[in-house]
C-alpha positions as CSV (number, residue, x, y, z in Angstrom):
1,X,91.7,86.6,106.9
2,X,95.1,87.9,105.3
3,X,98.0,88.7,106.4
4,X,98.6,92.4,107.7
5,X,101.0,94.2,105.5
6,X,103.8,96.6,105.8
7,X,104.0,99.1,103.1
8,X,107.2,101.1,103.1
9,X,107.7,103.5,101.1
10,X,110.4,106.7,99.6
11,X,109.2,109.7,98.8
12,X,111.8,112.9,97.6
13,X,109.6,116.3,98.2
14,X,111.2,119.8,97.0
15,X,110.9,122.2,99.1
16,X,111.1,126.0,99.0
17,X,114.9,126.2,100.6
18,X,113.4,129.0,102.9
19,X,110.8,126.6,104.4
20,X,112.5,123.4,104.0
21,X,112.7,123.0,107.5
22,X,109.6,124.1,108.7
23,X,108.3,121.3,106.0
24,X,110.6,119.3,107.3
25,X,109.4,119.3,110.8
26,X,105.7,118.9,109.7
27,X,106.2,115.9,107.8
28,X,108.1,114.3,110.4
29,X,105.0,114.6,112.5
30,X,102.9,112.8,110.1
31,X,102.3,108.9,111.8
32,X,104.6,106.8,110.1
33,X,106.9,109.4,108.4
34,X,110.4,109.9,108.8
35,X,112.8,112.6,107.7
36,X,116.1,111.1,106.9
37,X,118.0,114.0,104.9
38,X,117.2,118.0,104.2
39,X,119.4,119.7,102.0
40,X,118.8,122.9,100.0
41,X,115.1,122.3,99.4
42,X,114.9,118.6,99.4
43,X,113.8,116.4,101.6
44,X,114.1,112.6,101.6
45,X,111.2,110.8,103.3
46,X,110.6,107.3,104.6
47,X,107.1,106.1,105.0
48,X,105.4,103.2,106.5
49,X,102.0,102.4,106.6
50,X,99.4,99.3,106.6
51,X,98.0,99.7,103.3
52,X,98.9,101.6,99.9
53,X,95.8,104.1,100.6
54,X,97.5,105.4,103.7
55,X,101.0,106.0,101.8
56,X,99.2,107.7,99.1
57,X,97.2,109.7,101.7
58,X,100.5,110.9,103.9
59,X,102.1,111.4,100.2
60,X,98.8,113.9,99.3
61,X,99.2,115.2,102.4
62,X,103.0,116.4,102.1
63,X,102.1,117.4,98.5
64,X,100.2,120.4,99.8
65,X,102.1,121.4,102.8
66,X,103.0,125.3,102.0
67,X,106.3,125.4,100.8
68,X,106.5,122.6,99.2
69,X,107.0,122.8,95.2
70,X,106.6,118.6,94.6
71,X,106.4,115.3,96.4
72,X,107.2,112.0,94.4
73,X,106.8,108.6,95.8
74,X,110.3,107.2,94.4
75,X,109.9,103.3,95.9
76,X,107.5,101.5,97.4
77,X,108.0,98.1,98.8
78,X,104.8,95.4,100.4
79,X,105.3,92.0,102.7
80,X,103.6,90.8,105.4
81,X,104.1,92.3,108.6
82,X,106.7,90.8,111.2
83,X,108.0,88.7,107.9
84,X,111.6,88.0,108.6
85,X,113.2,89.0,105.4
């Protein structure tokens, strides 16, 4: 069986300024998401998941949050999990 993987992942979604941090807050409570910056309308992401499908998915669902104008994955990064590097 292979290794489990760690996908991690940067995403920079625009936001509407007026609902940025609404947004904001509801991407933060996606599993594996984590806001690290919000300024006039954009909003740097962090995301980690087990597999490419479930970055993709958490990316899709940010994409259609209301307020938000765009969502692009910006890096995206794969080793096996609890690798020490």
């Amino acid at each position: 069986m292979p290794d489990a993987m760690l996908h991690v992942a940067s995403a920079v979604v625009k936001a509407r300024p007026a609902a940025q941090d609404a947004v904001a807050r509801e991407i933060a409570a996606l599993a594996g998401a984590d806001v690290l910056a919000v300024d006039h309308g954009r909003i740097i992401v962090v995301l980690e998941a087990s597999c490419h499908h479930d970055l993709a998915g958490n990316l899709d669902r940010i994409a259609v949050l209301d307020g938000v104008l765009s969502a692009v994955l910006v890096f995206e990064h794969a080793e096996p999990e609890g690798d020490p590097t």
